[in-house]
DRENPA-3360 file (N, C-alpha, C; in nm, 2 decimals, always signed):
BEGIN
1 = XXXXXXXX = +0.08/-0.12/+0.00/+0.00/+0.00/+0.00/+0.09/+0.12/+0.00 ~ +0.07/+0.24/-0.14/+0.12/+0.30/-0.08/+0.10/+0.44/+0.05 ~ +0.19/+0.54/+0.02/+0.18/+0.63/+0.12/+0.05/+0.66/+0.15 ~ +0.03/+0.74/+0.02/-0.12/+0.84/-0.04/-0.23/+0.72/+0.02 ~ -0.25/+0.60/-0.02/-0.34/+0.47/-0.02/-0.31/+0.51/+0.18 ~ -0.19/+0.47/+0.27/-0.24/+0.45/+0.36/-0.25/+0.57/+0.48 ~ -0.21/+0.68/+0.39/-0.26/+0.79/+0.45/-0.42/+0.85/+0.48 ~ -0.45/+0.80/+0.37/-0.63/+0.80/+0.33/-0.73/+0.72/+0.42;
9 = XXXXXXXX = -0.63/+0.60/+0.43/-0.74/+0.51/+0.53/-0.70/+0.53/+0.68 ~ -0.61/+0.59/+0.72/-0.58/+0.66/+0.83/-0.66/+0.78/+0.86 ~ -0.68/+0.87/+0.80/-0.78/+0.97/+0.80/-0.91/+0.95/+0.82 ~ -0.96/+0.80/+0.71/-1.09/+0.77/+0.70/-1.14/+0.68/+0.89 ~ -1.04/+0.62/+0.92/-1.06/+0.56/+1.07/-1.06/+0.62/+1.17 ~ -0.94/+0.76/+1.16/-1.00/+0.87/+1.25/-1.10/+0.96/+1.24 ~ -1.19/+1.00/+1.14/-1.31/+1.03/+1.14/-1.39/+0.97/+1.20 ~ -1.37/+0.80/+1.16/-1.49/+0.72/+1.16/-1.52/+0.75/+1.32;
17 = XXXXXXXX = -1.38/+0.70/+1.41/-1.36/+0.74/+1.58/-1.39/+0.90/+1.59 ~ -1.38/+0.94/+1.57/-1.40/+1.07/+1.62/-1.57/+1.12/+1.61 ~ -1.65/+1.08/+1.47/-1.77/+1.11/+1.52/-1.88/+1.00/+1.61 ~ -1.81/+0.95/+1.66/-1.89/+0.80/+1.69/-1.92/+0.91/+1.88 ~ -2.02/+0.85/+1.88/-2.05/+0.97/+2.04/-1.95/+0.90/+2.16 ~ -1.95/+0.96/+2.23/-1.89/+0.95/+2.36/-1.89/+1.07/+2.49 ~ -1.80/+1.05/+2.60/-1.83/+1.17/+2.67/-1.77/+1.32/+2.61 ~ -1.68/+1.33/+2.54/-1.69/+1.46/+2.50/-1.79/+1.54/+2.42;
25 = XXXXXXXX = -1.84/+1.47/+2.32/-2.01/+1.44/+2.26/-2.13/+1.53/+2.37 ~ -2.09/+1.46/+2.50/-2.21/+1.42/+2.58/-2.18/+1.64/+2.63 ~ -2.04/+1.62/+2.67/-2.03/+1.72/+2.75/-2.00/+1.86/+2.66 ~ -2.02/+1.87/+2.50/-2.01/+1.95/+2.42/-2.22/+2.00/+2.43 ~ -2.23/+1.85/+2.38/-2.41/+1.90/+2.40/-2.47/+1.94/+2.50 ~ -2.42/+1.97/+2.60/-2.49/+2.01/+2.73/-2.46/+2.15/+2.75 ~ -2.35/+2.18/+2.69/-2.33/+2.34/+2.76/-2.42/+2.41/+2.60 ~ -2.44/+2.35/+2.49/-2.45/+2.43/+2.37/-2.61/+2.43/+2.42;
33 = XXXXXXXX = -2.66/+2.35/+2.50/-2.84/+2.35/+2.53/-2.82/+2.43/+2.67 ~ -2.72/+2.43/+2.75/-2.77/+2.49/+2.83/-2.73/+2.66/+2.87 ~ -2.63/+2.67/+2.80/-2.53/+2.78/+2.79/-2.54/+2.84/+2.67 ~ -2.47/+2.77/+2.58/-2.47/+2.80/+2.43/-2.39/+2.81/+2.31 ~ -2.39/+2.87/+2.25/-2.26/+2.81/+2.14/-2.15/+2.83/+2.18 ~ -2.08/+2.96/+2.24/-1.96/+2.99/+2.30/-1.93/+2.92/+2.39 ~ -1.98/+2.86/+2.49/-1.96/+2.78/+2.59/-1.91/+2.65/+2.54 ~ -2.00/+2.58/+2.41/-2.03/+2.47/+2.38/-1.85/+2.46/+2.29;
41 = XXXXXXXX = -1.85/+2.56/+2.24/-1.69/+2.59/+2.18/-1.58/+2.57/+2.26 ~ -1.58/+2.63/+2.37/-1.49/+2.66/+2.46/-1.44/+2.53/+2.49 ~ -1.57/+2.40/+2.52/-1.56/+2.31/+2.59/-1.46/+2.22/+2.44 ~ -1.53/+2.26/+2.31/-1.44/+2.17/+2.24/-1.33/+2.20/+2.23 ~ -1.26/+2.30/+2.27/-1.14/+2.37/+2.26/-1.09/+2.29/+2.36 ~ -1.16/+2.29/+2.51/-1.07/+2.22/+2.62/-1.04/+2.07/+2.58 ~ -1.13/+1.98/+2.49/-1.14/+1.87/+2.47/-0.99/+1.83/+2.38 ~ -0.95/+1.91/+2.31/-0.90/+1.91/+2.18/-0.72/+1.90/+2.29;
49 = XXXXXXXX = -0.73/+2.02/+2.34/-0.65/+2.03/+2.45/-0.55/+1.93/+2.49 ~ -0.70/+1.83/+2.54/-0.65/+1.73/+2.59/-0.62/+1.62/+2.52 ~ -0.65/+1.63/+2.40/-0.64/+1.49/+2.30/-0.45/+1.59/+2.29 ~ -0.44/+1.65/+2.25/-0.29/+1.70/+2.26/-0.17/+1.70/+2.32 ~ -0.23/+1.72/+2.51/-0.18/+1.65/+2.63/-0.12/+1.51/+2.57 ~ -0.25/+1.43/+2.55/-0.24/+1.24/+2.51/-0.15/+1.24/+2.42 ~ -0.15/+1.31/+2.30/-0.09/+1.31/+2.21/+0.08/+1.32/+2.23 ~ +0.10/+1.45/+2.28/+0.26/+1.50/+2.29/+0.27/+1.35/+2.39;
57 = XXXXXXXX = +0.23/+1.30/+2.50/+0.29/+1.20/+2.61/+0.28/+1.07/+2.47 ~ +0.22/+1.05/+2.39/+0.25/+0.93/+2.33/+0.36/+0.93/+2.25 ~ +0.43/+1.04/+2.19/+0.51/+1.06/+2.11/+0.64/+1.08/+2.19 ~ +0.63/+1.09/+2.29/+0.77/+1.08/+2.38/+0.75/+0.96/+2.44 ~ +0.62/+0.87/+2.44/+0.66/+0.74/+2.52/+0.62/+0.74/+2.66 ~ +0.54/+0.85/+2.68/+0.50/+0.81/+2.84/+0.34/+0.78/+2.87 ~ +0.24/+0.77/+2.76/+0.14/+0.70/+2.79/+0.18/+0.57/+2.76 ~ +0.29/+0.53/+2.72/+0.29/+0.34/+2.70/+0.29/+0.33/+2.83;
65 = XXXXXXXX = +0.34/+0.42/+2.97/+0.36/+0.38/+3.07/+0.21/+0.35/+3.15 ~ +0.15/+0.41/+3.09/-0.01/+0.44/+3.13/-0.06/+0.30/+3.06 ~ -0.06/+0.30/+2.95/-0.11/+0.24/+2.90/-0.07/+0.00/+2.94 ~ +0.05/+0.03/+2.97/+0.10/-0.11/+3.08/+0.03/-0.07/+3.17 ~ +0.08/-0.03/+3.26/+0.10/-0.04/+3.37/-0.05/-0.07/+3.46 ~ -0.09/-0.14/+3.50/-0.27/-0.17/+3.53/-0.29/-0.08/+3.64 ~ -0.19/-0.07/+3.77/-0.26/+0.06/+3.85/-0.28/+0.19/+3.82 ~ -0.18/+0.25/+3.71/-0.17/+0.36/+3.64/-0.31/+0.37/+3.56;
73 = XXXXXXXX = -0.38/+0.28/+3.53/-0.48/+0.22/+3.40/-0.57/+0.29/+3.53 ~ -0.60/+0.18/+3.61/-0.74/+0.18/+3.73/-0.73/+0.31/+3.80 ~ -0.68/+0.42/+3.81/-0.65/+0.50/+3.88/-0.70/+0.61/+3.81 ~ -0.69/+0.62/+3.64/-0.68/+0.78/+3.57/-0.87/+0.67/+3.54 ~ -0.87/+0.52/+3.55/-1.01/+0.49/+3.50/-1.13/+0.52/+3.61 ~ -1.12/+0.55/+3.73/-1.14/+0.55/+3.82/-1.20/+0.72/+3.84 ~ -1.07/+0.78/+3.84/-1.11/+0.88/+3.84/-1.20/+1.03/+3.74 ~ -1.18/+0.90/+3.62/-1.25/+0.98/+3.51/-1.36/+0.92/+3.52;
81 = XXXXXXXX = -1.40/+0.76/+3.58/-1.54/+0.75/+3.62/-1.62/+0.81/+3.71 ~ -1.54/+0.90/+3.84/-1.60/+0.95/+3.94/-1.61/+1.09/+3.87 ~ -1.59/+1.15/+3.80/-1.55/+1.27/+3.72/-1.67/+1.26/+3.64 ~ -1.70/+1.16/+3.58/-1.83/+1.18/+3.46/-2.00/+1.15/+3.55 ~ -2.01/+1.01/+3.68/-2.09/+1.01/+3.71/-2.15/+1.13/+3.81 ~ -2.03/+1.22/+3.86/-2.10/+1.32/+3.95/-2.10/+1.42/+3.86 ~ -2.05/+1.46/+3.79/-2.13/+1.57/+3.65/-2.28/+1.51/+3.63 ~ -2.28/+1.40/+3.60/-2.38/+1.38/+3.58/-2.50/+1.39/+3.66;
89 = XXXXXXXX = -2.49/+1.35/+3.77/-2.59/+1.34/+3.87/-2.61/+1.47/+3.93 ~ -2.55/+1.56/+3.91/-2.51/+1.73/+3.95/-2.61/+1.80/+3.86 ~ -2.63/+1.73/+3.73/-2.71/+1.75/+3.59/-2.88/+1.74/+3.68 ~ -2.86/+1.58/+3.63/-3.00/+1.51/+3.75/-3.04/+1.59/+3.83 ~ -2.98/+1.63/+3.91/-3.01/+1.74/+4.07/-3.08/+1.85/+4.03 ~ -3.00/+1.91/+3.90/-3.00/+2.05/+3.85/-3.18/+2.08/+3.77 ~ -3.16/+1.92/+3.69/-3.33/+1.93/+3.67/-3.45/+1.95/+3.72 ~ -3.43/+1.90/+3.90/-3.52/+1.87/+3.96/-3.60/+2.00/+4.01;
97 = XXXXXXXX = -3.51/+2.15/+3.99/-3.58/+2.24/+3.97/-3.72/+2.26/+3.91 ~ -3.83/+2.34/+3.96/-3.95/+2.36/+3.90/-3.97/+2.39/+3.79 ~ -4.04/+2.36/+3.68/-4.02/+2.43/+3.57/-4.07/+2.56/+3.59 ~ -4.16/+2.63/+3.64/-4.20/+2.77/+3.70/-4.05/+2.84/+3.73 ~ -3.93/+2.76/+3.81/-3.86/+2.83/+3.85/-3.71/+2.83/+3.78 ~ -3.70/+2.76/+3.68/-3.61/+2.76/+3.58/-3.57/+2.87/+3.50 ~ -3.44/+2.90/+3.49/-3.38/+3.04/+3.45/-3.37/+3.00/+3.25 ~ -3.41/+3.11/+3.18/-3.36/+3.10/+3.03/-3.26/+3.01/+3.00;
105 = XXXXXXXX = -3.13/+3.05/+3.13/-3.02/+2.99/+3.05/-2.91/+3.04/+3.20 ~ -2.81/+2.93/+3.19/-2.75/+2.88/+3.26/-2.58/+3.02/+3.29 ~ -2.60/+3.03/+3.37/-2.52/+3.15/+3.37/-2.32/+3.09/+3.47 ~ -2.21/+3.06/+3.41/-2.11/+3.03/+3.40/-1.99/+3.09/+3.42 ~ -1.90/+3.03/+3.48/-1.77/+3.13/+3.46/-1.73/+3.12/+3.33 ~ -1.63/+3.17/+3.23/-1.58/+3.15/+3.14/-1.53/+3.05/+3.13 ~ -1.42/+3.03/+3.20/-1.38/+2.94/+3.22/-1.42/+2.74/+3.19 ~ -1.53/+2.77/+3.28/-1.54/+2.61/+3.33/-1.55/+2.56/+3.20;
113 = XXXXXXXX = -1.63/+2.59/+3.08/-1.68/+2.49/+2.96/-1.54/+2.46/+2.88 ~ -1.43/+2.49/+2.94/-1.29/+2.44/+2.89/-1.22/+2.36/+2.99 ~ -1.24/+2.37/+3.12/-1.19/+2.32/+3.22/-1.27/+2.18/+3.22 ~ -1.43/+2.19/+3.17/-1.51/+2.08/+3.21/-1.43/+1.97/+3.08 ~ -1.42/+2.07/+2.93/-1.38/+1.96/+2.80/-1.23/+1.91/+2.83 ~ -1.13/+1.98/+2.91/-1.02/+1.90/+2.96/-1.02/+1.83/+3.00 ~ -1.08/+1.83/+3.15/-1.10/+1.75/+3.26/-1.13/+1.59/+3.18 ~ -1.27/+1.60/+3.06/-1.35/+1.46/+3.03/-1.22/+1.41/+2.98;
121 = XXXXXXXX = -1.16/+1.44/+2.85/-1.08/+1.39/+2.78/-0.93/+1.30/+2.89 ~ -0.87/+1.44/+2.96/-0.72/+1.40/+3.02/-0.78/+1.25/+3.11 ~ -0.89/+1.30/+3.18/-0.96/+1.16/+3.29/-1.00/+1.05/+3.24 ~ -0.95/+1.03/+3.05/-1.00/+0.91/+2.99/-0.90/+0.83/+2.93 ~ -0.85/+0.70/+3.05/-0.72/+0.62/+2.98/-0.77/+0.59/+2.85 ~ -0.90/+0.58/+2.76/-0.90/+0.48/+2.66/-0.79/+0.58/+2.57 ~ -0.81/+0.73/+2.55/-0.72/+0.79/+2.47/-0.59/+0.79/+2.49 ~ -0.53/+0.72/+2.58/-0.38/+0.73/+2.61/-0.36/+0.54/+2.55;
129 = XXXXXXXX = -0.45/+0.47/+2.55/-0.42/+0.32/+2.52/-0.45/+0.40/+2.39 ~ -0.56/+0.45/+2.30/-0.57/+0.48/+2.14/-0.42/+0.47/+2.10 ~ -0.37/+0.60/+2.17/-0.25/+0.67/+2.09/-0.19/+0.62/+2.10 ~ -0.15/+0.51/+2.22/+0.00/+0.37/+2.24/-0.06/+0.25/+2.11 ~ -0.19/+0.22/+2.11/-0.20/+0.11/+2.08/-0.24/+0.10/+1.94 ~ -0.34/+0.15/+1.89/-0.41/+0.18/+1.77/-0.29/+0.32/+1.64 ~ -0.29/+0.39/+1.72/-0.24/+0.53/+1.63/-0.11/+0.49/+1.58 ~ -0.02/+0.39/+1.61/+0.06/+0.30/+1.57/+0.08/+0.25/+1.45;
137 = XXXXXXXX = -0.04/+0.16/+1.44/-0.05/+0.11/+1.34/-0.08/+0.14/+1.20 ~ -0.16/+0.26/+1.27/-0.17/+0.34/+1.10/-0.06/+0.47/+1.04 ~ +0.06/+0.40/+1.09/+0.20/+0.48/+1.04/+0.20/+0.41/+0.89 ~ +0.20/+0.50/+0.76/+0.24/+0.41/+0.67/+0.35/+0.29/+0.65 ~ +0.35/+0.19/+0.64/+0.48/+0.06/+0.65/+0.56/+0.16/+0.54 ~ +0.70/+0.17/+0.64/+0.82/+0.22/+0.59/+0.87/+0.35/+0.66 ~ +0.73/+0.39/+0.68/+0.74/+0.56/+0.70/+0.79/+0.58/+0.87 ~ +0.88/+0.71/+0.88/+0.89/+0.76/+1.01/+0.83/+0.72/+1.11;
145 = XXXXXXXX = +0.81/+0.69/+1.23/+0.71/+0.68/+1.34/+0.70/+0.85/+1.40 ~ +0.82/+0.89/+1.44/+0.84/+0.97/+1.51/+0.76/+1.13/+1.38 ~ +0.77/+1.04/+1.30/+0.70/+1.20/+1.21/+0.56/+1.19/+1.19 ~ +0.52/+1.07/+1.18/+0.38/+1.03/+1.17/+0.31/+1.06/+1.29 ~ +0.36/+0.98/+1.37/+0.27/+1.01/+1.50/+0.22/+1.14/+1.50 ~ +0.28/+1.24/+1.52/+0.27/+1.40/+1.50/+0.15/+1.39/+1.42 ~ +0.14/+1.38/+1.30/+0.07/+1.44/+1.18/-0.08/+1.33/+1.24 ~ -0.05/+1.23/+1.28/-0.19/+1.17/+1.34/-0.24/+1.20/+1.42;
153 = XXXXXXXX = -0.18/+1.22/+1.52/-0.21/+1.31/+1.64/-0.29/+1.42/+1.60 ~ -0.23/+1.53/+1.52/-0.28/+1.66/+1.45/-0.38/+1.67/+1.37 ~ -0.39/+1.55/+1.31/-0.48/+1.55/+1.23/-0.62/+1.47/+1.30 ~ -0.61/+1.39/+1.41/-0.71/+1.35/+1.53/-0.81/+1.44/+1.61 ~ -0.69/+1.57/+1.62/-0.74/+1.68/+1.63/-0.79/+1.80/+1.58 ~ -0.77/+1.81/+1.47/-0.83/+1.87/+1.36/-1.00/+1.83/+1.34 ~ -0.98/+1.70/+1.31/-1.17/+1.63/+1.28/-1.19/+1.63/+1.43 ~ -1.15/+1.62/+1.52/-1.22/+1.62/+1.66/-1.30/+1.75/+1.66;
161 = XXXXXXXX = -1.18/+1.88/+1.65/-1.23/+2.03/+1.67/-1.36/+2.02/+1.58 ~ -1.36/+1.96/+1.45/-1.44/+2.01/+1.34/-1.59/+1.95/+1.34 ~ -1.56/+1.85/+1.47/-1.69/+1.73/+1.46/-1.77/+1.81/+1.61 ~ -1.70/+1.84/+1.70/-1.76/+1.90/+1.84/-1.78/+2.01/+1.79 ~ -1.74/+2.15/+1.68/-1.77/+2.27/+1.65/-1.92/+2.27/+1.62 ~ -1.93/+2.12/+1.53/-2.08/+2.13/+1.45/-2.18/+2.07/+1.57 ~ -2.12/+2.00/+1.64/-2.21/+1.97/+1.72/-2.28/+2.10/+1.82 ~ -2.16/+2.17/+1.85/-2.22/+2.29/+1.92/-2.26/+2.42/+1.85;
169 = XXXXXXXX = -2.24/+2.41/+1.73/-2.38/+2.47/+1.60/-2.51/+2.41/+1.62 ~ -2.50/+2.34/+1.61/-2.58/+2.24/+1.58/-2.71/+2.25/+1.68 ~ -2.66/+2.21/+1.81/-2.72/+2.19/+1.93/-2.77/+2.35/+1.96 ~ -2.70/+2.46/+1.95/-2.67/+2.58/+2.01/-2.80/+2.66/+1.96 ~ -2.82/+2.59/+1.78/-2.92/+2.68/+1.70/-3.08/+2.60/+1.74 ~ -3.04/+2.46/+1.81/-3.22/+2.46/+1.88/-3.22/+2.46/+1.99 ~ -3.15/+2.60/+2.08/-3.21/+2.60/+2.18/-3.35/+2.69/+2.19 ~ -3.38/+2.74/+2.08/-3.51/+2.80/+2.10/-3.64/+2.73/+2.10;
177 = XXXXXXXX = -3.61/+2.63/+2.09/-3.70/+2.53/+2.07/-3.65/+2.43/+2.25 ~ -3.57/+2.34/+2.24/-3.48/+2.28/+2.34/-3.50/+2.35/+2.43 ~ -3.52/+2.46/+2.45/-3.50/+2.55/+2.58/-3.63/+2.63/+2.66 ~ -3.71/+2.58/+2.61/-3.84/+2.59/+2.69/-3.85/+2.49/+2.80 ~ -3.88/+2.59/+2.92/-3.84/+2.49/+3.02/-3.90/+2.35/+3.03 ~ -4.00/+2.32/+3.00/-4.03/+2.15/+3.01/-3.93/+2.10/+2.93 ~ -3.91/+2.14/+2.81/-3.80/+2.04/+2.75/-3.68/+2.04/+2.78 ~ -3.66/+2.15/+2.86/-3.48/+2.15/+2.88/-3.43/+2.09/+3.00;
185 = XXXXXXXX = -3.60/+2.11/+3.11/-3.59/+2.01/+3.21/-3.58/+1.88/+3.17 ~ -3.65/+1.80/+3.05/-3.63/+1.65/+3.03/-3.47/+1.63/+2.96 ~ -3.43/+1.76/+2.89/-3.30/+1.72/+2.82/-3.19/+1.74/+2.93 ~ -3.21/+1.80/+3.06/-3.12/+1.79/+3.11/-3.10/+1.63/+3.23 ~ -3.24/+1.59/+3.21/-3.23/+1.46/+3.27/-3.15/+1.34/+3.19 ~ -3.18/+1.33/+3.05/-3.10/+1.28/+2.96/-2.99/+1.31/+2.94 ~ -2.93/+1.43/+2.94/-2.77/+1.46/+2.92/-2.74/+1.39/+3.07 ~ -2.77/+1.42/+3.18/-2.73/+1.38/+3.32/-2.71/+1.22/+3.27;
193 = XXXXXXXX = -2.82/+1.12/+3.28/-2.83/+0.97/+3.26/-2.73/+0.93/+3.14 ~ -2.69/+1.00/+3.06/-2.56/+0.98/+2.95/-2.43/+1.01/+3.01 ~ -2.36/+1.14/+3.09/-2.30/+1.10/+3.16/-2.28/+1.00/+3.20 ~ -2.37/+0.97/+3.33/-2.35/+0.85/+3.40/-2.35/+0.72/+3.30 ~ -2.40/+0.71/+3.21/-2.35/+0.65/+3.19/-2.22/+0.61/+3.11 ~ -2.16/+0.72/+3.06/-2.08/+0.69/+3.00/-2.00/+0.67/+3.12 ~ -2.01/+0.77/+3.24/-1.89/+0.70/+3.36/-1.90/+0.56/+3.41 ~ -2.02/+0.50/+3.41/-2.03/+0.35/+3.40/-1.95/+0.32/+3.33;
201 = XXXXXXX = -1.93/+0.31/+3.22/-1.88/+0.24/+3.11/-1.73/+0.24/+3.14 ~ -1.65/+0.39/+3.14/-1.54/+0.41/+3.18/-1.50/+0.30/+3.30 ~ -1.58/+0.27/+3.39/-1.53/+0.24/+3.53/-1.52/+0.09/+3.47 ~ -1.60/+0.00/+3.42/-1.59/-0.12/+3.34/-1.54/-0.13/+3.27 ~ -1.48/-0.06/+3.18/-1.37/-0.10/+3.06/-1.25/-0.13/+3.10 ~ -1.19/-0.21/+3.03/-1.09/-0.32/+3.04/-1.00/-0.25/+2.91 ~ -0.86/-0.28/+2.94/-0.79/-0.23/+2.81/-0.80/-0.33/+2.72;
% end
């Protein structure tokens, strides 16, 4: 195969991963319904961030250390499961408000919708086993590791930014609709129960 040939199907498998939902997904749609597009941005910015963090430590070699090592594994899994089920349930809580007494819209530091898309991503060993285990393999045979990895990495992050932008377009342009309080009370019950569960899942998964 050559370069061009395995360049292409590298690109086509990082899309395919990158729009497939997950918790950054989860925690991009929640500020763009609850907050709004800027927020919802911010958060993909922080996400992206972190795929970068994973990124630079796999190219020097120190998520393989994460990625062996089983208590290093249980510990960042652990913690990004306790990380996503109390967002979540903080969600849940947040619904239980009256709909009579529900505010238009969710009022934030700047901050947090970057702090919160850091936080999901750095608190998720599967991206530190991706970039050890998978992102590897799609180095074209022959080609650099040390040059590729980079350009995978970058380019992981490129369709990531480009897939959470639209989502928080996306999400951001019905909140006029979404955001009437009965429905924003049921969609925040659902974004809450998605969390949790995606922190279930985190806490269960096995490398």
């Amino acid at each position: 195969m050559t370069v061009l040939a395995s360049s292409l199907a590298a690109v086509a498998i990082l899309a395919l991963l990158t729009v497939l939902p997950g918790p950054d997904v989860a925690v991009v749609t929640r500020f763009a319904l609850t907050t709004g597009r800027a927020a919802a941005t911010r958060a993909s910015v922080g996400v992206v961030i972190g795929l970068l963090l994973w990124g630079a430590l796999a190219v020097v070699g120190l998520a393989a250390v994460l990625a062996t090592s089983a208590i290093a594994y249980t510990v960042i899994k652990v913690a990004g499961a306790v990380y996503l089920i109390v967002m979540g349930l903080r969600v849940l809580w947040r619904s239980r408000t009256p709909v009579s007494e529900m505010q238009p819209s969710e009022r934030i530091h700047a901050g947090k919708p970057l702090r919160t898309g850091l936080l999901t991503n750095v608190l998720n060993p599967k991206i530190a086993v991706f970039y050890t285990s998978v992102l590897p393999t799609l180095v074209p045979h022959g080609a650099p590791p040390m040059l590729w990895l980079p350009i995978l990495v970058l380019t992981h992050v490129v369709l990531s930014l480009g897939v959470l932008t639209a989502y928080a377009i996306a999400f951001s342009r019905s909140r006029s609709v979404l955001h009437r309080p009965r429905i924003r009370q049921w969609s925040e019950r659902v974004t809450g129960i998605v969390l949790i569960g995606f922190g279930l899942r985190v806490a269960a998964a096995v490398r």
